[in-house]
N, C-alpha and C positions, 0 to 999 in steps of 0.2 A: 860393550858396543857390538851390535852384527858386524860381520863381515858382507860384502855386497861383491858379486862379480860384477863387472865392465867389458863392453868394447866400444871403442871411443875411433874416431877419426880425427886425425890432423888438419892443419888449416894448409898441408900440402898432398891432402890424400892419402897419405898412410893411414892404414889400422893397427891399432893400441889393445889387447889385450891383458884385463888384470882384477886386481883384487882393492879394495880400500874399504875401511873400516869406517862408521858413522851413524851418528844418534836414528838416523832411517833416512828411505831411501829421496825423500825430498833432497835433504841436507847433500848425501854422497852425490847426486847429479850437480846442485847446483856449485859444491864445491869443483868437479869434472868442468862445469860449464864455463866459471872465472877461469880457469885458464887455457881459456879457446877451442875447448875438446866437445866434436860435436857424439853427445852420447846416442849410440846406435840400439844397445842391451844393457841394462842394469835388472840385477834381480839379487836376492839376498843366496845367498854361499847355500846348493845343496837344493836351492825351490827351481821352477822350471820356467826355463826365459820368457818374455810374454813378445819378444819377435819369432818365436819359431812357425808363425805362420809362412805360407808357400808364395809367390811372389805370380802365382797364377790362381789362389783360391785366397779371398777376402773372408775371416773367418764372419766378420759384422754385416758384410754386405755381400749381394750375389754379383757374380764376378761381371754379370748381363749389366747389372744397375751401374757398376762402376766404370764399365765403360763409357754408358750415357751421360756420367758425369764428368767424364773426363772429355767426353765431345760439346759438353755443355763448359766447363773450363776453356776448351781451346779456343769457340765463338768469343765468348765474352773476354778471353786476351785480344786476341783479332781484335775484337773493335774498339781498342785504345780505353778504357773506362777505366776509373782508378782501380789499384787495389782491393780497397775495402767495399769499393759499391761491387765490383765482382764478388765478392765472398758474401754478400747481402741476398745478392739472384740466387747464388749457390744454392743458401741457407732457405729461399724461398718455396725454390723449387726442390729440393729435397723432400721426398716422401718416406721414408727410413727415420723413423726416432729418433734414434740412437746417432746414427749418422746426421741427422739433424743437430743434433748437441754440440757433437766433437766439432763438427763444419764453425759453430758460434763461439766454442773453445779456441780456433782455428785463427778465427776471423779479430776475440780478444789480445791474441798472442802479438800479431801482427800488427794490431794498432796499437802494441807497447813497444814497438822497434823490433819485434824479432824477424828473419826469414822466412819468407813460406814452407820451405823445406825443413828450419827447425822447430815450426811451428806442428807442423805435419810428424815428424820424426816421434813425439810424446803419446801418439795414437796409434802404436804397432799394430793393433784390431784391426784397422781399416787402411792404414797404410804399411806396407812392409818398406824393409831396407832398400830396395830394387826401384822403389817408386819414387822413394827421398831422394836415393841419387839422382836420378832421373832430371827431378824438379831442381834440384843444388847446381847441376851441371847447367842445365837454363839458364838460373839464375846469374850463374860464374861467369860463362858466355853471352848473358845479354840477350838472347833469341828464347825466349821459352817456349814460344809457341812454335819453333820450328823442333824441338824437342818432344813435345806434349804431340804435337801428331803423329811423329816417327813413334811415340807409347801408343797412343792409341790405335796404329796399325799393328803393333808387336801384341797388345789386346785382341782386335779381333782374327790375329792369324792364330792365336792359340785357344778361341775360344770355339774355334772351327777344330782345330785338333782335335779337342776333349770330343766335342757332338760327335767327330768321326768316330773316335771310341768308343763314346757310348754309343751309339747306333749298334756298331759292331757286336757289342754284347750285348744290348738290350733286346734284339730280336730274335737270337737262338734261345735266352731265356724266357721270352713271352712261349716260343712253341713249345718247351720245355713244362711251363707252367699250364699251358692249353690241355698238352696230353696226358700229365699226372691227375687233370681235374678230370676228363673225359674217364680218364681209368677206375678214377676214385667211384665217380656217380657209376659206371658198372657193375664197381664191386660192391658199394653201400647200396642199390637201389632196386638195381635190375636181378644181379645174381639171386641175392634172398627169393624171389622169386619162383626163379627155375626152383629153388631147394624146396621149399615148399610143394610143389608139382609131385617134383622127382620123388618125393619123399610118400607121396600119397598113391602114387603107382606099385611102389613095391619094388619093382624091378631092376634088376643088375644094370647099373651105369657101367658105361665104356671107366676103362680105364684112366684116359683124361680126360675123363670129369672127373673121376673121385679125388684125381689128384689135385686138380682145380681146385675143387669144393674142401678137401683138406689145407690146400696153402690160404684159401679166404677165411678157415676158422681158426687157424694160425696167426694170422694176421690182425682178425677180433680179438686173441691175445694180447697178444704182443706192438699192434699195431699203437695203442698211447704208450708203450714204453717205449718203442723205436721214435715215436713221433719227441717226446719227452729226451730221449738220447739225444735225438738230431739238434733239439735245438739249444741244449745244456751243449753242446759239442762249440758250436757256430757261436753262444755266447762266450762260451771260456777262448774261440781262436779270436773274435773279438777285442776283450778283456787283455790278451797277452798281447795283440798287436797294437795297442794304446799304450802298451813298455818300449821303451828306447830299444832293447835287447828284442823285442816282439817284433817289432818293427823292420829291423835287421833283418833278421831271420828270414821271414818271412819275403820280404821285398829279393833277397840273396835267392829264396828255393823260386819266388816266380822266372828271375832270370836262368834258373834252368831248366826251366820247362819244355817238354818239344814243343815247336810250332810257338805255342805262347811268348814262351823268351825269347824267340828274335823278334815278336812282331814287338815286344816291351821294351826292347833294345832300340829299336828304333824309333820308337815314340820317344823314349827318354833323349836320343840325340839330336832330333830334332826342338824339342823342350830346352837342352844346353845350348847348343850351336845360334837357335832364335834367339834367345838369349842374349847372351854372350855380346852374338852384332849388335844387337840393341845398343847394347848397356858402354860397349868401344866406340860406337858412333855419336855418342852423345859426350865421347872425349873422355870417359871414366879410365883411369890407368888401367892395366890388365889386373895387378895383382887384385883391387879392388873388384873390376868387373868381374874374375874369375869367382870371386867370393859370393859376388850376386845371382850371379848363372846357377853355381852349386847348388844356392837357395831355391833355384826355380826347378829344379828337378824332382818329380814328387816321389821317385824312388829312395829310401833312406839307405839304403844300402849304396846306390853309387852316387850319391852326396859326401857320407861319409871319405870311398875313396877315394874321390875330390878334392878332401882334404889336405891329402897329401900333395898332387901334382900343384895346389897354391903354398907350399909351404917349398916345393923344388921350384916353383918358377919364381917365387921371392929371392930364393937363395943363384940365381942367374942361371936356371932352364930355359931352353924354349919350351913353348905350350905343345908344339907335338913331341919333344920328347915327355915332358911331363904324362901326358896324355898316354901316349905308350907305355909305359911303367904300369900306368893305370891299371891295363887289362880289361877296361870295360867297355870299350866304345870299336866298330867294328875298322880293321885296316885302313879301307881306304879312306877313310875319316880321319885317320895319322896321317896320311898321304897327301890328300890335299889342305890341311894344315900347314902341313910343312912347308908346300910350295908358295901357300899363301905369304906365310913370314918370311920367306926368302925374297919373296916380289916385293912386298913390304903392302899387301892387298889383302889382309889378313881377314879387316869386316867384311869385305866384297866375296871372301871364300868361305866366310862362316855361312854368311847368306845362302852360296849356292850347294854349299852342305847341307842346311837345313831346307832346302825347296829342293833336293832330288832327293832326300830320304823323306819326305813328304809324302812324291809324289811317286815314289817306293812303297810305301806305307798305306796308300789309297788303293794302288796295283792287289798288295796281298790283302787286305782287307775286305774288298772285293771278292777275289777268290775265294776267301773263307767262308762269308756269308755266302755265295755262289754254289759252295761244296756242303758247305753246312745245312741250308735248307731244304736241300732234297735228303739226304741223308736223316735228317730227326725227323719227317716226315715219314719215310720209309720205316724208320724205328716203330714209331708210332701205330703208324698203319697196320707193320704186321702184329705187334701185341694187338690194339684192338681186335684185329680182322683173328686173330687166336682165340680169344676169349670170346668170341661172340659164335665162332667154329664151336669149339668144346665145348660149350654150356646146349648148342643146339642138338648136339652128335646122338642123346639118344632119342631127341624129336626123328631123326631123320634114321634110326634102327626102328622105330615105332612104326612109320611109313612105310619101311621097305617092308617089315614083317605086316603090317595090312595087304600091300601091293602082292605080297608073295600068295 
Protein backbone atom coordinates (compact mmCIF):
# COMPACT_ATOMS: atom_id res chain seq x y z
CA UNK A 1 0.00 0.00 0.00
CA UNK A 2 1.41 3.87 -0.63
CA UNK A 3 2.05 5.75 2.08
CA UNK A 4 0.21 9.30 2.02
CA UNK A 5 1.39 12.41 4.02
CA UNK A 6 -1.49 14.52 5.99
CA UNK A 7 -2.34 17.69 7.76
CA UNK A 8 -5.56 17.41 9.28
CA UNK A 9 -7.28 19.88 11.77
CA UNK A 10 -9.16 19.00 15.04
CA UNK A 11 -12.60 19.72 15.77
CA UNK A 12 -10.68 22.23 18.52
CA UNK A 13 -8.39 23.75 16.13
CA UNK A 14 -5.29 22.16 16.47
CA UNK A 15 -3.21 20.85 13.55
CA UNK A 16 -2.19 17.20 13.10
CA UNK A 17 0.66 16.41 11.08
CA UNK A 18 1.46 12.73 9.57
CA UNK A 19 1.72 9.72 7.69
CA UNK A 20 -1.05 6.82 6.95
CA UNK A 21 -0.86 4.04 4.75
CA UNK A 22 -3.92 3.09 2.21
CA UNK A 23 -5.36 1.43 -0.96
CA UNK A 24 -5.14 5.60 -2.53
CA UNK A 25 -5.80 8.58 -1.73
CA UNK A 26 -9.85 8.52 -1.71
CA UNK A 27 -9.77 5.74 0.94
CA UNK A 28 -6.74 7.56 3.39
CA UNK A 29 -9.13 10.99 3.43
CA UNK A 30 -12.17 9.37 3.98
CA UNK A 31 -10.74 7.04 6.63
CA UNK A 32 -8.97 10.93 8.25
CA UNK A 33 -12.66 12.21 7.75
CA UNK A 34 -14.71 9.31 9.98
CA UNK A 35 -12.84 10.44 12.60
CA UNK A 36 -13.60 14.12 12.50
CA UNK A 37 -10.36 15.38 11.09
CA UNK A 38 -10.87 18.15 8.87
CA UNK A 39 -8.13 17.11 5.97
CA UNK A 40 -6.16 20.31 5.06
CA UNK A 41 -3.09 18.37 2.61
CA UNK A 42 -3.06 14.85 1.63
CA UNK A 43 -0.72 13.80 -1.10
CA UNK A 44 1.22 10.43 -1.59
CA UNK A 45 4.78 10.24 0.55
CA UNK A 46 7.72 11.99 -1.69
CA UNK A 47 4.81 13.78 -4.57
CA UNK A 48 4.32 17.51 -4.02
CA UNK A 49 1.28 18.93 -1.95
CA UNK A 50 -1.56 20.25 -4.19
CA UNK A 51 -2.29 23.10 -1.25
CA UNK A 52 1.00 24.68 -1.80
CA UNK A 53 -0.57 27.39 -3.57
CA UNK A 54 -0.26 31.33 -1.98
CA UNK A 55 -3.22 32.52 -0.14
CA UNK A 56 -2.94 35.78 -2.27
CA UNK A 57 -2.49 34.13 -5.84
CA UNK A 58 -5.41 31.67 -7.08
CA UNK A 59 -3.49 29.25 -9.14
CA UNK A 60 -7.22 28.36 -11.31
CA UNK A 61 -8.51 31.72 -11.00
CA UNK A 62 -7.20 35.47 -11.26
CA UNK A 63 -7.04 36.76 -7.92
CA UNK A 64 -9.37 40.04 -9.75
CA UNK A 65 -12.27 37.29 -10.63
CA UNK A 66 -12.09 35.96 -7.09
CA UNK A 67 -12.54 38.80 -5.42
CA UNK A 68 -15.80 39.43 -7.64
CA UNK A 69 -16.92 36.31 -6.29
CA UNK A 70 -16.51 36.69 -3.10
CA UNK A 71 -18.49 40.15 -3.37
CA UNK A 72 -20.86 38.33 -5.24
CA UNK A 73 -21.00 35.49 -2.25
CA UNK A 74 -21.21 38.16 0.35
CA UNK A 75 -24.67 40.07 -1.57
CA UNK A 76 -26.32 36.80 -1.86
CA UNK A 77 -25.66 35.78 2.13
CA UNK A 78 -27.04 39.34 2.94
CA UNK A 79 -30.05 38.60 1.32
CA UNK A 80 -31.05 35.69 3.57
CA UNK A 81 -31.61 32.88 0.32
CA UNK A 82 -30.89 29.41 1.03
CA UNK A 83 -27.81 27.83 0.77
CA UNK A 84 -28.14 25.89 -2.23
CA UNK A 85 -30.16 28.58 -4.47
CA UNK A 86 -26.93 30.73 -3.55
CA UNK A 87 -24.44 28.19 -4.87
CA UNK A 88 -26.91 28.08 -7.99
CA UNK A 89 -26.34 32.24 -8.75
CA UNK A 90 -22.72 31.35 -8.02
CA UNK A 91 -22.60 28.65 -10.60
CA UNK A 92 -24.59 30.81 -12.92
CA UNK A 93 -22.74 33.65 -13.03
CA UNK A 94 -19.33 32.05 -13.04
CA UNK A 95 -17.58 32.63 -16.22
CA UNK A 96 -14.22 30.38 -15.53
CA UNK A 97 -14.88 26.61 -16.58
CA UNK A 98 -13.09 25.16 -14.56
CA UNK A 99 -14.23 27.28 -11.58
CA UNK A 100 -17.70 26.64 -13.01
CA UNK A 101 -17.36 22.69 -12.24
CA UNK A 102 -15.68 22.76 -8.83
CA UNK A 103 -18.54 25.69 -7.70
CA UNK A 104 -21.28 22.43 -8.94
CA UNK A 105 -18.79 19.92 -7.08
CA UNK A 106 -19.27 22.58 -4.23
CA UNK A 107 -22.66 23.00 -4.39
CA UNK A 108 -23.28 18.67 -4.68
CA UNK A 109 -21.21 18.34 -1.42
CA UNK A 110 -23.42 20.55 0.53
CA UNK A 111 -26.50 19.14 -0.51
CA UNK A 112 -25.14 15.81 0.86
CA UNK A 113 -24.89 17.50 4.49
CA UNK A 114 -21.34 18.55 4.30
CA UNK A 115 -19.89 22.38 5.31
CA UNK A 116 -19.25 24.87 2.96
CA UNK A 117 -15.81 25.02 4.19
CA UNK A 118 -15.31 21.36 3.84
CA UNK A 119 -16.85 21.26 0.88
CA UNK A 120 -14.50 24.11 -0.34
CA UNK A 121 -11.38 22.53 1.53
CA UNK A 122 -11.24 19.31 -1.58
CA UNK A 123 -10.53 22.29 -4.27
CA UNK A 124 -6.93 23.53 -3.03
CA UNK A 125 -6.75 24.98 -6.95
CA UNK A 126 -9.13 27.65 -6.20
CA UNK A 127 -9.44 27.59 -2.71
CA UNK A 128 -6.40 27.69 -0.26
CA UNK A 129 -6.03 26.91 3.49
CA UNK A 130 -6.44 30.82 4.51
CA UNK A 131 -9.84 30.99 2.75
CA UNK A 132 -11.33 27.59 4.41
CA UNK A 133 -10.49 28.98 7.55
CA UNK A 134 -11.92 31.96 6.86
CA UNK A 135 -15.36 30.36 5.76
CA UNK A 136 -15.19 27.44 8.98
CA UNK A 137 -14.74 30.51 11.38
CA UNK A 138 -18.14 31.96 9.78
CA UNK A 139 -19.55 29.18 9.94
CA UNK A 140 -18.54 28.29 13.78
CA UNK A 141 -19.57 31.95 14.79
CA UNK A 142 -22.92 32.15 12.97
CA UNK A 143 -21.90 35.55 11.12
CA UNK A 144 -20.37 34.63 7.77
CA UNK A 145 -21.01 37.48 6.12
CA UNK A 146 -19.60 39.57 8.67
CA UNK A 147 -16.45 37.42 8.04
CA UNK A 148 -16.68 37.21 4.10
CA UNK A 149 -16.36 41.09 4.04
CA UNK A 150 -13.54 41.55 6.52
CA UNK A 151 -11.90 38.69 3.42
CA UNK A 152 -13.01 40.69 0.90
CA UNK A 153 -11.41 43.87 2.31
CA UNK A 154 -8.04 41.84 3.26
CA UNK A 155 -8.49 41.03 -0.86
CA UNK A 156 -8.68 44.14 -2.05
CA UNK A 157 -5.91 45.66 0.19
CA UNK A 158 -3.54 43.18 -1.17
CA UNK A 159 -4.59 43.25 -4.53
CA UNK A 160 -3.45 46.99 -4.44
CA UNK A 161 -0.10 45.96 -2.85
CA UNK A 162 0.77 43.63 -5.85
CA UNK A 163 -0.32 46.60 -8.64
CA UNK A 164 1.91 48.91 -6.42
CA UNK A 165 4.73 46.50 -7.15
CA UNK A 166 4.07 45.80 -10.29
CA UNK A 167 3.77 49.32 -11.40
CA UNK A 168 6.98 49.81 -9.59
CA UNK A 169 8.84 47.43 -11.92
CA UNK A 170 6.93 47.50 -14.71
CA UNK A 171 7.88 51.00 -15.69
CA UNK A 172 11.75 51.04 -15.47
CA UNK A 173 11.50 47.81 -17.55
CA UNK A 174 9.10 49.30 -20.24
CA UNK A 175 12.09 52.23 -20.63
CA UNK A 176 14.53 49.51 -20.33
CA UNK A 177 12.89 47.74 -23.19
CA UNK A 178 12.30 51.16 -25.28
CA UNK A 179 16.14 51.85 -25.32
CA UNK A 180 17.51 48.49 -26.14
CA UNK A 181 14.94 48.58 -29.19
CA UNK A 182 15.96 52.21 -30.07
CA UNK A 183 19.61 50.95 -29.89
CA UNK A 184 19.12 47.80 -31.73
CA UNK A 185 17.13 49.63 -35.01
CA UNK A 186 20.59 51.79 -34.95
CA UNK A 187 22.85 49.20 -34.92
CA UNK A 188 20.77 46.75 -37.45
CA UNK A 189 19.40 49.56 -39.68
CA UNK A 190 20.90 52.85 -39.75
CA UNK A 191 24.72 51.89 -38.87
CA UNK A 192 25.17 49.50 -42.15
CA UNK A 193 24.50 52.39 -43.77
CA UNK A 194 27.12 54.85 -42.67
CA UNK A 195 29.58 51.55 -43.44
CA UNK A 196 28.67 51.45 -46.73
CA UNK A 197 29.32 55.31 -47.24
CA UNK A 198 32.42 55.32 -45.26
CA UNK A 199 33.51 52.34 -47.01
CA UNK A 200 33.24 53.94 -50.61
CA UNK A 201 35.09 57.17 -49.74
CA UNK A 202 38.25 55.49 -48.95
CA UNK A 203 39.22 57.64 -46.22
CA UNK A 204 40.74 57.30 -42.67
CA UNK A 205 37.74 57.23 -40.14
CA UNK A 206 38.27 58.97 -36.65
CA UNK A 207 39.13 56.61 -34.27
CA UNK A 208 35.63 56.22 -32.80
CA UNK A 209 34.18 55.18 -35.43
CA UNK A 210 36.53 52.42 -36.17
CA UNK A 211 36.06 51.44 -32.91
CA UNK A 212 32.33 51.65 -33.20
CA UNK A 213 32.15 49.98 -36.56
CA UNK A 214 34.60 47.15 -34.88
CA UNK A 215 32.24 46.49 -31.72
CA UNK A 216 28.94 46.34 -34.43
CA UNK A 217 30.84 43.51 -36.36
CA UNK A 218 31.67 41.83 -33.22
CA UNK A 219 28.48 41.89 -32.26
CA UNK A 220 27.12 40.39 -35.94
CA UNK A 221 29.35 37.60 -34.34
CA UNK A 222 28.56 36.96 -31.40
CA UNK A 223 25.38 38.77 -31.07
CA UNK A 224 22.93 35.10 -31.61
CA UNK A 225 25.33 33.48 -29.27
CA UNK A 226 25.03 36.29 -26.60
CA UNK A 227 21.40 36.49 -27.43
CA UNK A 228 21.19 32.38 -27.35
CA UNK A 229 23.37 32.70 -23.85
CA UNK A 230 20.98 35.03 -22.29
CA UNK A 231 18.19 33.19 -22.74
CA UNK A 232 19.61 29.55 -22.06
CA UNK A 233 20.94 31.56 -18.71
CA UNK A 234 17.10 33.20 -17.67
CA UNK A 235 15.59 29.50 -18.55
CA UNK A 236 18.01 27.44 -16.53
CA UNK A 237 17.47 30.42 -13.37
CA UNK A 238 13.85 29.61 -14.11
CA UNK A 239 13.98 25.92 -14.16
CA UNK A 240 16.05 25.84 -10.62
CA UNK A 241 13.61 28.43 -9.14
CA UNK A 242 10.60 25.98 -9.72
CA UNK A 243 13.13 23.61 -7.09
CA UNK A 244 12.22 23.78 -3.37
CA UNK A 245 16.20 24.50 -2.89
CA UNK A 246 15.74 27.12 -6.07
CA UNK A 247 13.34 28.79 -4.52
CA UNK A 248 15.30 29.40 -1.38
CA UNK A 249 18.10 30.44 -2.64
CA UNK A 250 17.03 32.55 -4.52
CA UNK A 251 14.13 34.52 -2.51
CA UNK A 252 17.21 34.47 0.52
CA UNK A 253 19.89 36.51 -2.18
CA UNK A 254 16.83 38.97 -3.21
CA UNK A 255 16.59 39.79 0.56
CA UNK A 256 19.97 40.98 0.40
CA UNK A 257 20.06 43.13 -2.19
CA UNK A 258 20.84 46.90 -1.73
CA UNK A 259 17.81 48.93 -2.03
CA UNK A 260 15.88 46.00 -3.41
CA UNK A 261 15.85 44.02 -0.12
CA UNK A 262 14.45 46.47 2.08
CA UNK A 263 11.79 47.52 -0.27
CA UNK A 264 11.16 43.21 -0.26
CA UNK A 265 11.34 43.25 3.30
CA UNK A 266 8.59 45.32 3.53
CA UNK A 267 6.26 44.20 1.15
CA UNK A 268 6.62 40.65 2.77
CA UNK A 269 5.71 42.38 6.30
CA UNK A 270 3.04 43.94 5.37
CA UNK A 271 1.77 40.55 3.31
CA UNK A 272 2.30 38.66 7.01
CA UNK A 273 1.13 41.48 9.45
CA UNK A 274 -2.33 41.84 6.71
CA UNK A 275 -2.46 38.66 7.30
CA UNK A 276 -2.13 37.51 10.26
CA UNK A 277 -5.09 40.38 11.49
CA UNK A 278 -7.23 38.85 9.06
CA UNK A 279 -7.04 35.50 9.85
CA UNK A 280 -7.14 36.47 14.53
CA UNK A 281 -10.09 38.64 13.88
CA UNK A 282 -12.06 36.12 12.49
CA UNK A 283 -11.22 34.27 15.99
CA UNK A 284 -8.58 31.71 14.33
CA UNK A 285 -6.17 30.65 17.29
CA UNK A 286 -2.79 32.06 16.77
CA UNK A 287 -0.94 28.94 16.40
CA UNK A 288 -3.32 28.22 13.45
CA UNK A 289 -3.58 31.73 12.04
CA UNK A 290 0.29 32.00 12.34
CA UNK A 291 0.42 28.90 9.84
CA UNK A 292 -2.03 30.72 7.50
CA UNK A 293 -0.06 34.17 7.37
CA UNK A 294 3.21 32.02 6.66
CA UNK A 295 1.24 30.63 3.76
CA UNK A 296 0.57 34.18 2.45
CA UNK A 297 3.92 35.27 2.22
CA UNK A 298 5.13 34.77 -1.40
CA UNK A 299 8.82 34.92 -0.22
CA UNK A 300 9.86 31.00 0.41
CA UNK A 301 12.59 31.85 2.11
CA UNK A 302 11.02 33.58 5.12
CA UNK A 303 7.95 31.19 4.99
CA UNK A 304 10.26 28.66 5.63
CA UNK A 305 11.65 30.67 8.80
CA UNK A 306 8.32 31.09 9.80
CA UNK A 307 8.28 27.80 10.52
CA UNK A 308 10.02 27.88 13.28
CA UNK A 309 8.59 30.98 15.34
CA UNK A 310 4.96 28.48 14.82
CA UNK A 311 6.52 25.68 16.17
CA UNK A 312 8.19 28.22 19.60
CA UNK A 313 4.88 29.87 19.90
CA UNK A 314 3.08 26.20 20.01
CA UNK A 315 5.65 25.23 22.41
CA UNK A 316 4.36 28.75 24.90
CA UNK A 317 6.33 31.78 22.99
CA UNK A 318 5.11 35.04 22.61
CA UNK A 319 4.74 35.98 18.70
CA UNK A 320 7.38 38.88 19.12
CA UNK A 321 9.63 36.85 20.87
CA UNK A 322 9.21 34.11 18.16
CA UNK A 323 9.44 36.70 15.59
CA UNK A 324 12.82 37.95 16.92
CA UNK A 325 14.65 34.77 16.77
CA UNK A 326 13.30 34.95 13.40
CA UNK A 327 15.69 37.66 11.99
CA UNK A 328 13.62 38.47 9.31
CA UNK A 329 11.23 41.24 9.83
CA UNK A 330 12.60 44.81 10.75
CA UNK A 331 12.80 45.91 14.73
CA UNK A 332 10.17 47.97 15.25
CA UNK A 333 7.87 45.29 14.05
CA UNK A 334 9.11 43.17 17.24
CA UNK A 335 8.28 46.35 19.19
CA UNK A 336 5.17 47.02 18.55
CA UNK A 337 4.23 43.33 18.58
CA UNK A 338 5.19 43.08 21.78
CA UNK A 339 3.30 45.99 22.96
CA UNK A 340 0.33 44.85 21.25
CA UNK A 341 0.25 41.26 23.27
CA UNK A 342 1.02 42.92 26.45
CA UNK A 343 -2.34 45.35 25.81
CA UNK A 344 -3.93 42.26 24.89
CA UNK A 345 -4.59 44.51 21.19
CA UNK A 346 -2.59 42.38 19.26
CA UNK A 347 -5.14 42.52 15.84
CA UNK A 348 -5.52 46.31 16.24
CA UNK A 349 -1.40 46.30 16.20
CA UNK A 350 -1.01 43.90 13.36
CA UNK A 351 -3.39 46.28 11.44
CA UNK A 352 -1.37 49.40 12.25
CA UNK A 353 1.93 47.50 11.36
CA UNK A 354 0.76 46.72 8.17
CA UNK A 355 -0.77 50.31 7.16
CA UNK A 356 2.46 52.21 8.27
CA UNK A 357 4.80 49.92 6.40
CA UNK A 358 2.25 50.28 3.52
CA UNK A 359 2.42 53.63 3.64
CA UNK A 360 6.38 53.32 4.09
CA UNK A 361 6.30 51.23 1.12
CA UNK A 362 4.28 53.72 -1.29
CA UNK A 363 6.86 56.67 0.28
CA UNK A 364 10.12 54.72 -1.17
CA UNK A 365 8.50 53.36 -4.11
CA UNK A 366 7.85 56.54 -5.18
CA UNK A 367 11.29 57.80 -4.71
CA UNK A 368 12.59 54.94 -6.84
CA UNK A 369 10.42 55.29 -9.68
CA UNK A 370 11.03 59.32 -9.11
CA UNK A 371 15.11 58.63 -9.13
CA UNK A 372 14.84 55.86 -11.64
CA UNK A 373 13.18 57.56 -14.56
CA UNK A 374 15.48 60.33 -14.97
CA UNK A 375 18.33 58.35 -14.44
CA UNK A 376 17.55 55.40 -17.49
CA UNK A 377 16.59 58.17 -19.50
CA UNK A 378 19.94 60.00 -19.13
CA UNK A 379 21.51 56.46 -19.73
CA UNK A 380 19.82 56.16 -22.74
CA UNK A 381 20.20 59.56 -23.97
CA UNK A 382 23.76 59.56 -23.69
CA UNK A 383 24.39 56.00 -25.54
CA UNK A 384 22.16 57.16 -28.26
CA UNK A 385 23.17 60.91 -28.48
CA UNK A 386 27.12 58.63 -28.66
CA UNK A 387 26.40 56.60 -31.49
CA UNK A 388 24.53 59.00 -33.55
CA UNK A 389 27.94 61.57 -32.56
CA UNK A 390 30.61 58.73 -33.78
CA UNK A 391 29.02 57.40 -36.66
CA UNK A 392 28.60 61.32 -37.83
CA UNK A 393 32.30 62.56 -36.82
CA UNK A 394 33.75 61.96 -40.22
CA UNK A 395 30.63 63.77 -42.00
CA UNK A 396 31.65 66.62 -39.97
CA UNK A 397 35.89 66.18 -40.77
CA UNK A 398 34.56 66.09 -44.40
CA UNK A 399 32.88 69.66 -43.72
CA UNK A 400 35.36 71.11 -42.06
CA UNK A 401 38.00 70.02 -44.66
CA UNK A 402 35.52 71.47 -47.63
CA UNK A 403 35.19 74.65 -45.27
CA UNK A 404 39.01 74.84 -44.83
Amino acid sequence: MAVFAYRVARSDGSMIQGYLEGEGEAAVRAKLESQGLLVFTLHRRGATSTQAGRSWSFRGLPLGQFMIFNQELLALIKSGLPILRVWELLIDRAGHPGFRQVLRDVKEDIRSGASASDALAKHASYFTNLYVSTIKAGEQSGNLAEVLQRYVAYLKQMIELRQKMTKAISYPIFLIVIGVAVIGFLVAYVMPTFVSVYGETGKTLPWATQLLLQLVAQAEVWGVATIIGLGGSMLGIRTYYATSAGQLMIDQFILKLPLVGSIAVKHHTVQFTRTLGTILAGGTPLVEALQGARAAVSNRFISSILAGAVEEIRQGATLADALERCQVFPKLVIEMLSVGEETGSLEAMLRDVAEFYEADLDTRLGQLTIWMEPALLLVMGVVVGGIVIVMYLPVFQMAGAVGG
